[in-house]
Structures are given as C-alpha cells and as structure tokens.
C-alpha positions in Angstrom: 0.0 0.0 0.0 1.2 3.4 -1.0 1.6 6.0 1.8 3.1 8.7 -0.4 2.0 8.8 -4.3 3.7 11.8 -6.3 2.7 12.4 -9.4 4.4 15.0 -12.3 5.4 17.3 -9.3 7.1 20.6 -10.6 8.6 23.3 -8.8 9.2 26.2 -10.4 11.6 29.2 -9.7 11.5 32.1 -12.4 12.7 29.9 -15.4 14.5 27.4 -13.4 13.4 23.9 -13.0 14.3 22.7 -9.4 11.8 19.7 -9.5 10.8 18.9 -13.0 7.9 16.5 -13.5 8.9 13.6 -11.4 6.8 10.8 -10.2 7.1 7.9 -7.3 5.6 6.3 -5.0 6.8 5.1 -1.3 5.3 2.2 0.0 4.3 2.1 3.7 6.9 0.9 6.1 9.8 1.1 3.7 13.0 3.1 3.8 12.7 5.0 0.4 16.0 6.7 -0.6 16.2 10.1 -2.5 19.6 10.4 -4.3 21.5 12.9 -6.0 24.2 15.6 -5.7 24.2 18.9 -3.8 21.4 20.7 -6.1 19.4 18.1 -7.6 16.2 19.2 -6.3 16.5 16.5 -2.8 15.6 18.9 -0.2 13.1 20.9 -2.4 11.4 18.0 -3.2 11.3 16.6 0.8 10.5 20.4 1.4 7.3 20.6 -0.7 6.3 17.1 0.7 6.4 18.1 4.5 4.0 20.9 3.3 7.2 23.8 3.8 7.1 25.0 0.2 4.3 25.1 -2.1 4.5 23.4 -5.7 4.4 24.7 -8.9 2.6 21.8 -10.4 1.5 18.4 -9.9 -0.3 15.5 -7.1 0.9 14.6 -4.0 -0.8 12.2 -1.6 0.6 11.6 1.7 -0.8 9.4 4.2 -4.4 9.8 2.3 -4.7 13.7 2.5 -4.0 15.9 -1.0 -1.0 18.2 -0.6 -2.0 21.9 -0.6 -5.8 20.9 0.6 -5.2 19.1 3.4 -2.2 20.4 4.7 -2.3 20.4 8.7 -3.7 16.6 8.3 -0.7 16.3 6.5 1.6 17.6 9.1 0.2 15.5 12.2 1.3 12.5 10.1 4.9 13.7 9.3 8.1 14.5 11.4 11.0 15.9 9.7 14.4 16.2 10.8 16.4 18.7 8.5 19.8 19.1 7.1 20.5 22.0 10.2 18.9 22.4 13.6 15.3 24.1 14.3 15.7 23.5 18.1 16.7 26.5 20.8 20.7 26.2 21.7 20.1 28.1 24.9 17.0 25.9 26.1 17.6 22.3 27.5 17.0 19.0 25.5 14.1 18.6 27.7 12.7 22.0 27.8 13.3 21.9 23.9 10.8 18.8 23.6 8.3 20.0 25.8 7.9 22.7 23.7 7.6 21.1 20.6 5.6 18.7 21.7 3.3 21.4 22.9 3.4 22.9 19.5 1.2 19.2 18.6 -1.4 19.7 21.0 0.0 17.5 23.3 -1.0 17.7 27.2 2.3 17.0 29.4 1.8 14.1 30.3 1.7 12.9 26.6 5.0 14.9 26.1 6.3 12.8 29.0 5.3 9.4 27.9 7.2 10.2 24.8 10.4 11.4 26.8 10.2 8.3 28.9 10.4 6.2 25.7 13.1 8.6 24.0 15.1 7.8 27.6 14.6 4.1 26.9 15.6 3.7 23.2 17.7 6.4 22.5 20.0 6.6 25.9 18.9 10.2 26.6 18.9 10.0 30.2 22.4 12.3 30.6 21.2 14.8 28.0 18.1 16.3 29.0 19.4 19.3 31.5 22.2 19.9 28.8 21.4 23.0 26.8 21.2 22.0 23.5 23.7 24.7 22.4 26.4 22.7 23.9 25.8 19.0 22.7 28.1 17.6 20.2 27.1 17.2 16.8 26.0 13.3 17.4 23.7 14.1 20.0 22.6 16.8 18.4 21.4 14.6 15.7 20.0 12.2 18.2 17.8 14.9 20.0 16.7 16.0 15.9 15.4 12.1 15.8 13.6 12.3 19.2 11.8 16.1 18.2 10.8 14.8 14.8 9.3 11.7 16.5 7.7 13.4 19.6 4.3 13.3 18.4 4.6 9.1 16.8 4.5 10.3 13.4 3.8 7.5 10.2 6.5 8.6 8.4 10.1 10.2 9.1 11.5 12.3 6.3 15.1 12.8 6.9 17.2 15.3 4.7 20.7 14.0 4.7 20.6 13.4 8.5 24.2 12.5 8.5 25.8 15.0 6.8 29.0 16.4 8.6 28.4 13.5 11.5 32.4 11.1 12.1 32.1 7.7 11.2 31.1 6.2 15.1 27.8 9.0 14.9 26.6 8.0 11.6 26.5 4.8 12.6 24.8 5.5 16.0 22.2 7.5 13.7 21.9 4.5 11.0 21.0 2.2 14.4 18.2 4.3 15.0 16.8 4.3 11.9 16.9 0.5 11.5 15.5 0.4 15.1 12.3 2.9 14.2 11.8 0.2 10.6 12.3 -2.8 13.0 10.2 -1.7 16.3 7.7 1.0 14.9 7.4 -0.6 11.6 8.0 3.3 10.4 8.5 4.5 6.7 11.6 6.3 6.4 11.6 8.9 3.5 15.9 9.9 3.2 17.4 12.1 1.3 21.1 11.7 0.6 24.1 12.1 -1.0 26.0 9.3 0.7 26.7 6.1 -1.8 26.6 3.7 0.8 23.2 4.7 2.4 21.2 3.6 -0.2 21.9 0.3 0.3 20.1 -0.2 2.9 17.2 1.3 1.2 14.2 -1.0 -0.7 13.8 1.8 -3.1 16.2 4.6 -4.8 15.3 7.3 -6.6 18.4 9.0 -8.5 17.8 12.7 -9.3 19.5 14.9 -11.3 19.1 18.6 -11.8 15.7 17.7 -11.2 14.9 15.2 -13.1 14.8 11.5 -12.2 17.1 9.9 -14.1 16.4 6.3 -12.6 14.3 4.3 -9.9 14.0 1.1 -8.2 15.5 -1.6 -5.8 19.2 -0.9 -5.1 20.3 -4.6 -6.3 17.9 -4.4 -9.8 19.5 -0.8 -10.4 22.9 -2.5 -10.0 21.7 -5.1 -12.5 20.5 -2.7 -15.1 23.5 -0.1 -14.8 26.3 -2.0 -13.0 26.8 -5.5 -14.1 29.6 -7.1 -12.1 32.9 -8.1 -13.9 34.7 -11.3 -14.1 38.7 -11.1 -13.5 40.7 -14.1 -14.4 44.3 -14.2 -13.6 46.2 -16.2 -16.4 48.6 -15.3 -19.2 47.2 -14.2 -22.4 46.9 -17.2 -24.7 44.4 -18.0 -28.0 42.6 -20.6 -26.3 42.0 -18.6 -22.4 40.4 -16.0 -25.1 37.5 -18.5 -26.4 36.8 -19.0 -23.0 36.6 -16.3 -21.7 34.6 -14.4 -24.3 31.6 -17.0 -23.8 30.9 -14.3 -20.9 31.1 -11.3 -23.2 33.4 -9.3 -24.5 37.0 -9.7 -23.0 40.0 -7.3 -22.1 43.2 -8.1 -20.6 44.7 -5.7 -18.1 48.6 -6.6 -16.7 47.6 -9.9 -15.6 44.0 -10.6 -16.0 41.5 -10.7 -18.5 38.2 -8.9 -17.4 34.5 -9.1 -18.6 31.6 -7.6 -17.8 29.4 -11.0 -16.6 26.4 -11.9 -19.4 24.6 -15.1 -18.1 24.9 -17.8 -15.8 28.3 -17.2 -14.2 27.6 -20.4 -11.8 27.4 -22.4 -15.1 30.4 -20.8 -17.0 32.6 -21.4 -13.5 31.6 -24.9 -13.5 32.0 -25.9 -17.1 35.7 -24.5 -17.4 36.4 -24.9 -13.6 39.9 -27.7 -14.5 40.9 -24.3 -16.6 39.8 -21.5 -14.2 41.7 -21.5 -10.9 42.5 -18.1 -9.9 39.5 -15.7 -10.3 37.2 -12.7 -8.6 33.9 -11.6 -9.3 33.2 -7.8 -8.3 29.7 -7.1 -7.9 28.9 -3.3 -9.5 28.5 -0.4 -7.2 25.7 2.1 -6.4 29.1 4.8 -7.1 28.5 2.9 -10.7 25.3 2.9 -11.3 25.0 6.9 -11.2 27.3 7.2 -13.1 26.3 4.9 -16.1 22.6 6.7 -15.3 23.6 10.0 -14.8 26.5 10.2 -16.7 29.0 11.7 -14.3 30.3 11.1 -11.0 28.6 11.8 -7.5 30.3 14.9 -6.3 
C-alpha cells in the first residue's frame, strides 16, 4: 500500500526547473532513498512534501490527505528532521521537547510518555538538563530524531541526516533508523548524497538537476546499470580468449582478463572450472550505477 504517491510534481523558480515533472511512490513501512548531488532538487522535493514549500505543479498524496488541501492533516502524520537544527541552543534538551511537543497539542503528560520512551531507546537520560547549544554534533542529531518523533509520526523524512556526522555518529544515527523500521514498523523517506546509504534502502530514486534519471530496488538498479565483472588471472593465450569471451566481451589488463558478466556465471565457473583457478567476481556499485545513469560522477 502506498503511503506517499507523487505524481508530475514541478517546482518552479522564475525559469528554473528545481523539480521537473517527477513521479514515485513510497510504500508504507519502507526506507525509500532520494539520491543525488548537492542541487538536484532532494531537499526541495522533501520540502514541498512536508507541506514547507508550495509546488508549482502536480499530485501529491501523503498518508491519504492531498497536498496543498489538506495540509495540517498532513503535518500530524509527518516528522521531519532537517539538514540543520530548528531547536533553541540556549534551552535544554528537555525543555526543547516539551515545547515542541506542545506545539502538537499535546497535554504534558503525553509529552512525558514520549520522553520516557526517548530515555529508553535512545539513551537520553544524561542529556536532558544539557542545553542543546552545547551538545556535540552526534547528540545533536540524536535529539533531531527524538523532536521529529515526539508526536509518533507515520512517516520520518530525513534530509541527509548525516551530513557532517564522524564515522562512530553515523552509525549511531543509522542504528536508529533501523530500530524505528524494525520496532515502529516506520516509513523512512531519506534524502542523501552518501553512496553507501542507499543500500540499505528498498527503493532509490536518482535525481539529477531535477529530473529522475532512474528508480528502483538498489540490487535491480545495480543489474540494469552495474553488471559485475569477471577477472581471471592467467597469461594471455588463444585458447584462455575462447573461453573467456563466452561471458562477453573480454580485455586483458597486466595480468587478467576482465569481462563484464552476461549469463549464468555459476554455469560458465563450473563448465571451465579444471581451466579457471584463480578468479574474482566484483559485484557493481551504487558509485556505478549513477554514473552509467547520470552520466558523471557523484560529487
């Protein structure tokens, strides 16, 4: 079931095309991944979705309410957490979350529920007196997760949540995402620029200067625009080049021959397994397949 449908959404600035005519759907309680460079249109898009800008053109159906009718039904549905902080550096975590959660409609006691659980899963319990203003980036992030969540939102959009985050926080931040899939059974709307994030995704969208260049699962978007390639290490004879070119078409670099892989590999290994001894088989890459679909590198 669909819990976001967008159809030829278009956003227009003077004559410049931020979002031009794209189209997707998210299905609920998936982790649907929005990819492209700096400037593709990734935050504009996740911007007119969470009701922040309005559209030039097009449909947009999020949880069963119309964008740009049905708005504040919209919003109740939603939490967002966004490339840079919304939340007051001089008040504490706690006071921070109390507010927001006020801004809901929430009675204190709700708000406190919701803390209690934030303690639980997310190890909050030594940040709440800190101001926010003085948290490291990491925790930062984590009391971002715990505001956009306060009021037990559908879906979570995240715009390039870790962005600017070491190694040991991004993976703190990817936990909690997998934990929200996992335990609320959440749909998880990302935006990225980050290769490796998408594969953890069971959709990608690849955008480029707007425009969606590609979509689908990570591994069928590898198959279509990253095949893998078959090394074999051997000297360069007459006879390892019939072989070899049963896969497709060969080259030899220093001291291999390498093809991209058409058809059954499993079958090829086993017919000329007495001849083939010293192989690798390197899967393609989501780094590949933008660029065979976009045509350039990700910046």
């Amino acid at each position: 079931m669909s819990i976001i449908e967008v159809k030829h959404l278009t956003k227009k600035y003077d004559q410049h095309l931020a979002v031009n005519d794209i189209s997707f759907s998210v299905e609920e309680g998936e982790l649907f991944a929005l990819l492209g460079e700096n400037g593709a249109g990734k935050s504009t898009t996740i911007h007119i979705l969470c009701t922040i800008l309005e559209k030039s053109q097009g449909d947009v159906c999020i949880c069963g309410y119309l964008l740009g009718r049905e708005d504040d039904q919209i919003r109740k549905n939603i939490g967002i957490v966004f490339q840079n902080s919304v939340l007051d550096p001089k008040l504490t975590v706690q006071e921070n979350l109390m507010t927001r959660g006020s801004f809901y409609g929430m009675k204190k006691v709700e708000i406190q529920r919701r803390l209690a659980e934030f303690e639980t899963y997310f190890e909050m319990r030594s940040l709440w007196k800190k101001p926010y203003g003085t948290l490291s980036g990491g925790q930062k992030r984590r009391v971002d997760i715990c505001r956009s969540l306060i009021h037990d939102p559908r879906i979570l959009f995240l715009d390039e949540p870790t962005t600017g985050l070491d190694p040991k926080n991004r993976k703190l931040v990817w936990e909690y995402i997998h934990f929200l899939r996992k335990e609320k059974k959440m749909t998880i709307f990302l935006t990225t620029h980050y290769m490796e994030e998408t594969s953890h995704a069971d959709h990608v969208v690849i955008l480029d200067q707007g425009k969606i260049m590609c979509q689908d699962t990570p591994s069928r978007l590898k198959d279509r625009f990253a095949p893998a390639h078959f090394l074999w290490y051997t000297q360069p004879s007459h006879e390892a080049e019939i072989i070899v070119s049963k896969m497709g078409d060969p080259q030899y670099e220093q001291d291999h021959y390498v093809v991209n892989i058409q058809g059954n590999i499993t079958a090829f290994l086993y017919a000329y397994r007495h001849q083939i001894v010293d192989y690798e088989i390197i899967k393609g890459s989501m780094d590949d397949v933008f660029l065979n679909c976009t045509g350039h590198s990700l910046e």
